[in-house]
Every structure is written in C-alpha cells, then in structure tokens.
C-alpha positions in Angstrom: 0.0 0.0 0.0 1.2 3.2 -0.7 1.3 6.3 1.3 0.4 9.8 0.3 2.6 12.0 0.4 1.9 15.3 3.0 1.4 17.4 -0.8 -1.2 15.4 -1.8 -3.0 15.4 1.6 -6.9 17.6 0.8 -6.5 20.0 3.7 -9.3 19.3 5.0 -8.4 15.6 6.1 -5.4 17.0 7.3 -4.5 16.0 10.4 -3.4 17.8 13.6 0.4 17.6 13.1 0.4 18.9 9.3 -1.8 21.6 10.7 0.7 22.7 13.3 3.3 22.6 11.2 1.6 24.9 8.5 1.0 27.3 11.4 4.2 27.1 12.5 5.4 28.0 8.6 3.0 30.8 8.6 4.1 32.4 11.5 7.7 31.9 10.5 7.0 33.5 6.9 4.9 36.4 8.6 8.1 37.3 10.9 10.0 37.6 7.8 7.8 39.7 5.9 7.8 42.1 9.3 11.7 41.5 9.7 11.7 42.7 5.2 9.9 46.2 6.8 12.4 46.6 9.5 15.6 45.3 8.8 15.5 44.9 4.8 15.7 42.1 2.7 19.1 40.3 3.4 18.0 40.0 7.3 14.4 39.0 5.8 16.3 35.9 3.8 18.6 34.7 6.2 15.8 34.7 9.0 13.3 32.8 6.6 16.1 30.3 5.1 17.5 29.5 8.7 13.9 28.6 9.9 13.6 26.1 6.6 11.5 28.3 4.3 12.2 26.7 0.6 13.6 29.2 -1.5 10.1 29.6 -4.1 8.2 30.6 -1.1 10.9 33.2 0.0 11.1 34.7 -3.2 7.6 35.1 -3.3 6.8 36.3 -0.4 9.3 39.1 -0.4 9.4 39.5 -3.9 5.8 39.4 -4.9 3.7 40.9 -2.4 0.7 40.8 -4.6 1.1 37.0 -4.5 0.7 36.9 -0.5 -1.5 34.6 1.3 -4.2 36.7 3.2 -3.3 37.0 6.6 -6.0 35.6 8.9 
C-alpha cells in the first residue's frame, strides 16, 4: 500500500500535526515579511532560510507581495 505523500494530503483531512506545522510555517513567513519592513531584505532571507523556508516561497513572499497569502 502506498502512502500519500503530505502534498497530496486535501486539507481538510489533514491531520493535527500537518496543521501545526503549517501554522508554525506561517508564522515563521509572517516574521519575515515584518523583519523585510524593518531590517530589509538580506536579514528578511537569512531569517526565513534558517527557519527552513524553501527558497520559491521566500522569493515570493518578499518579492511578490501581490502574491501573498491573506493573513488571517
């Protein structure tokens, strides 16, 4: 039998520990969009790439703001 993979997971059946972790990558992402405000974007990239942010996601977020999640 063979397992999904987390990517493939609907997110509504997702369970508890994949929904942690996503909140645990949004807050990390939404730090680094504050620390891009404050500090500037070098600071912005280390923070996000030392907390395990893949690089498309950092480039989007900092680079494409119009591309953004909402914030909830």
């Amino acid at each position: 039998m063979k397992l999904p993979h987390t990517q493939d997971i609907h997110p509504c059946v997702a369970g508890a520990s994949e929904l942690r972790s996503n909140a645990g990558q949004r807050d990390v992402v939404t730090r680094g969009i504050a620390t891009l405000g404050e500090l500037g974007v070098v600071p912005a990239v280390e923070y996000l790439k030392s907390n395990g942010v893949r690089a498309k996601v950092i480039e989007r977020v900092l680079l494409e703001p119009e591309r953004r999640r909402a914030l909830a």
